[in-house]
C-alpha positions in Angstrom: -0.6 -20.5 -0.4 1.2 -23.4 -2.2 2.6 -23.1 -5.6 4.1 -25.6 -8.0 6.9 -23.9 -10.0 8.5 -26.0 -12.9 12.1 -24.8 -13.6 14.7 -24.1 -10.4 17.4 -21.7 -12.7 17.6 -18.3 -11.3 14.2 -17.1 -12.1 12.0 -20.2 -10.2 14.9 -19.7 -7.3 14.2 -15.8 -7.0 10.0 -16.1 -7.1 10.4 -19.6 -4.7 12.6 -17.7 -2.2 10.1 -14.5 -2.2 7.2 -17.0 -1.7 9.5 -18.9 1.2 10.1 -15.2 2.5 6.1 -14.6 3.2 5.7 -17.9 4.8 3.9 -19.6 1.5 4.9 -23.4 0.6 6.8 -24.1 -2.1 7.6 -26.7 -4.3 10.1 -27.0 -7.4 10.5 -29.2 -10.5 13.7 -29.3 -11.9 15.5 -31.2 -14.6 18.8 -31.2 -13.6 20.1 -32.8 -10.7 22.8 -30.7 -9.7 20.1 -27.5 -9.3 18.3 -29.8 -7.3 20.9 -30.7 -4.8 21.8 -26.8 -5.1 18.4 -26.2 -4.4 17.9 -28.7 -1.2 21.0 -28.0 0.6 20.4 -23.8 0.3 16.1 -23.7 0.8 13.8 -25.2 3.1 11.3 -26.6 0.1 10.6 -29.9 -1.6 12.3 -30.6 -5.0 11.1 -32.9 -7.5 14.0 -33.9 -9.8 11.7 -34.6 -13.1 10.6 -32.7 -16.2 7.6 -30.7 -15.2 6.8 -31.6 -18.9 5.6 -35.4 -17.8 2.5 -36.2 -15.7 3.6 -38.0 -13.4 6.2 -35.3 -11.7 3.3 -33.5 -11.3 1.3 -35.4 -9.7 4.4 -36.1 -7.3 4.1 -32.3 -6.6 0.4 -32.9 -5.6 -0.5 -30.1 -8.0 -4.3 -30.7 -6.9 -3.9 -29.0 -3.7 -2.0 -25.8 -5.1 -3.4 -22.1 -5.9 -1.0 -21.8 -8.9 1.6 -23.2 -11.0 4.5 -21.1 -12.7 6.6 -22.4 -15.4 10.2 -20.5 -15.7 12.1 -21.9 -18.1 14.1 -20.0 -20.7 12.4 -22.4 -23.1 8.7 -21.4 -24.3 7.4 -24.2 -25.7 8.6 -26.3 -22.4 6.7 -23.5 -20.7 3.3 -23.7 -22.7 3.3 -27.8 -22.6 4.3 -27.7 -18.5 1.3 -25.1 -17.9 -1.3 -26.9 -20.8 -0.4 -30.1 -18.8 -1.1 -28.8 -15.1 -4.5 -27.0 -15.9 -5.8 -30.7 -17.7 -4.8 -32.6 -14.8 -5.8 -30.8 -11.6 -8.0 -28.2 -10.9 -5.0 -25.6 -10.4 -6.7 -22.2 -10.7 -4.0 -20.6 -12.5 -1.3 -21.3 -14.8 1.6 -18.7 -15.2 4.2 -18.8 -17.5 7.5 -17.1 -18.6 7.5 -15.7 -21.9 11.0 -15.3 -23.4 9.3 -14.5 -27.0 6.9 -11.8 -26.9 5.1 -12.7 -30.2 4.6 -16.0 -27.7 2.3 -14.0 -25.4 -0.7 -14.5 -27.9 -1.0 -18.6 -28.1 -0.3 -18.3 -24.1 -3.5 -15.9 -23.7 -5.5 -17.7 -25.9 -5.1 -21.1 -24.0 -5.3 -18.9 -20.4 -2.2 -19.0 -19.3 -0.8 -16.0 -18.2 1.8 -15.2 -19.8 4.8 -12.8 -18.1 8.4 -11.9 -19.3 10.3 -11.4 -15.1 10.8 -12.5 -11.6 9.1 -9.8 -10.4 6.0 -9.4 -12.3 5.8 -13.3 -11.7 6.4 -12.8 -8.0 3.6 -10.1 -7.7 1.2 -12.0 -10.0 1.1 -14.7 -7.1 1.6 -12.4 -4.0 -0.8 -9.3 -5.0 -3.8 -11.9 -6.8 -3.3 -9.6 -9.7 -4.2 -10.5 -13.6 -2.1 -9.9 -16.2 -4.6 -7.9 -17.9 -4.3 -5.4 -14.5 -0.7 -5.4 -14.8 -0.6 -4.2 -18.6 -2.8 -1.4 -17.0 -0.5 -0.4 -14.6 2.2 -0.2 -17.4 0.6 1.5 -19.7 2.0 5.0 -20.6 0.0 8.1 -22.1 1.3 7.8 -25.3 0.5 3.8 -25.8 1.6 0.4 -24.8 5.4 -0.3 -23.9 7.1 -3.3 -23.2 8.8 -4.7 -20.1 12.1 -6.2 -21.2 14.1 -8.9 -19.8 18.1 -9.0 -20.7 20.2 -11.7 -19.2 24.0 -10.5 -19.3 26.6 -13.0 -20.5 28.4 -14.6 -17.8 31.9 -14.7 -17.1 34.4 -13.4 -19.6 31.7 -13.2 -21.9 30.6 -9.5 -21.0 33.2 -6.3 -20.3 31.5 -4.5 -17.2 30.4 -0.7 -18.5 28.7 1.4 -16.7 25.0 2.7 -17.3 25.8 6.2 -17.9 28.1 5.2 -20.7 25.6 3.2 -22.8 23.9 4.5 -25.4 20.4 3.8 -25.2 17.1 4.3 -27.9 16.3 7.9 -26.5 12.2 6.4 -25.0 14.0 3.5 -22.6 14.7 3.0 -19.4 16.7 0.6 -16.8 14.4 0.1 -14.4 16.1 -2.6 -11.9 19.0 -5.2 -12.2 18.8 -8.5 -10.6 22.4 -9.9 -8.9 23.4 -13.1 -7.4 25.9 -12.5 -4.4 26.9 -15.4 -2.6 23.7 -17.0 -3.8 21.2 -14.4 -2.9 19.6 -12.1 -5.8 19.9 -8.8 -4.9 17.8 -6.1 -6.3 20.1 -2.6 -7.4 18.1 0.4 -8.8 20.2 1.7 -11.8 22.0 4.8 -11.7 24.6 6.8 -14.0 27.6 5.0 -11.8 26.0 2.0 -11.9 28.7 -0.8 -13.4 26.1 -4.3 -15.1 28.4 -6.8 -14.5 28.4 -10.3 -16.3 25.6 -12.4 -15.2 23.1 -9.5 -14.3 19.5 -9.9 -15.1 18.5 -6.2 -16.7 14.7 -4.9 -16.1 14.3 -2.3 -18.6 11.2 -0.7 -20.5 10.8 0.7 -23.6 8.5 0.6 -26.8 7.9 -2.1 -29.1 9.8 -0.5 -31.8 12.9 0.0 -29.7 13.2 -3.6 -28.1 16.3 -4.8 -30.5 17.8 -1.5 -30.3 17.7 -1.4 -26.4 18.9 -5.0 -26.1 22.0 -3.9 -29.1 22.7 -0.6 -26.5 22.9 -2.9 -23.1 24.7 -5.9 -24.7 26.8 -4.9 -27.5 27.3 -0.9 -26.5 29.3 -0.1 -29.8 29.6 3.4 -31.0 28.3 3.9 -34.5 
């Protein structure tokens, strides 16, 4: 399989590296040339230093031979123009993007792009040939629809370490993984009472529409009403 990802932050590093991991080719678009060199001197992959936004990088990424194309940015609309442009000028078969907005998810469906909100989900949208429409199944609770969120920790002195048990979070939510870079490798941790989120942690959590702000308050802010 060969996929074009547009964005080489720590989400389009994490799904590129799985994708290396199984053998698959890989290539990444990245606007910043420090990333790039980053990326080159840790990865065996091509990078493109360019704005996946623009035609032509594409087409340097030879986005006509590739099963899919994943856009990663923490920006939407970067996201939505980067896909839109790759499905008008190849025959890609799919277009996947990351959603930071949910009310985003909507415009994204409606111009089929498949719209996801983390690495993983991404990663096993490409690996497993899955839909997004089979992965809301597979998320969807007895008692209706809940949302996977996405919380990226502040880094540096920016966030006080706390451990999990200690936050207080909306009574229907749930940590369900934390990505960590160590020594430039994520590394997946399954959340526990004595788990300590540390500054620069990717949070996984679910929880119902409803509760979203109140869940994001409880993991970043933690303060006692």
């Amino acid at each position: 399989m060969y996929a074009v990802i547009a964005g080489g932050g720590k989400v389009g590093r994490s799904i590129a590296v799985d994708l290396l991991a199984d053998h698959h080719e890989v290539t990444i678009i990245e606007v910043v040339e420090d990333r790039c060199e980053e990326l080159l001197r840790d990865h065996d992959l091509l990078v493109i230093h360019g704005d996946a936004c623009e035609v032509r990088y594409l087409e340097q990424a030879r986005l006509e031979r590739a099963d899919v194309f994943v856009a990663t940015t923490h920006d939407d609309d970067d996201n939505f123009v980067a896909c839109q442009l790759a499905l008008a000028s190849s025959n890609v078969p799919r277009a996947i993007a990351r959603v930071n907005a949910p009310q985003n998810e909507e415009i994204f469906d409606r111009m089929n792009i498949e719209a996801v909100s983390t690495t993983s989900l991404i990663s096993r949208l490409i690996r497993e040939e899955l839909t997004v429409g089979e992965l809301v199944h597979l998320y969807t609770l007895r008692a209706g629809k809940v949302n996977l969120v996405e919380i990226d920790l502040p880094p540096g002195d920016n966030y006080e370490p706390r451990n999990v048990a200690g936050l207080h979070l909306p009574r229907e939510s749930v940590l369900v993984c934390i990505f960590r870079l160590v020594d430039g490798v994520d590394e997946i941790l399954i959340p526990r009472g004595d788990t300590e989120l540390l500054a620069g942690d990717q949070v996984i959590a679910l929880t119902t529409p409803e509760l979203e702000d109140e869940l994001r308050s409880a993991v970043l802010d933690d303060e006692e009403e």
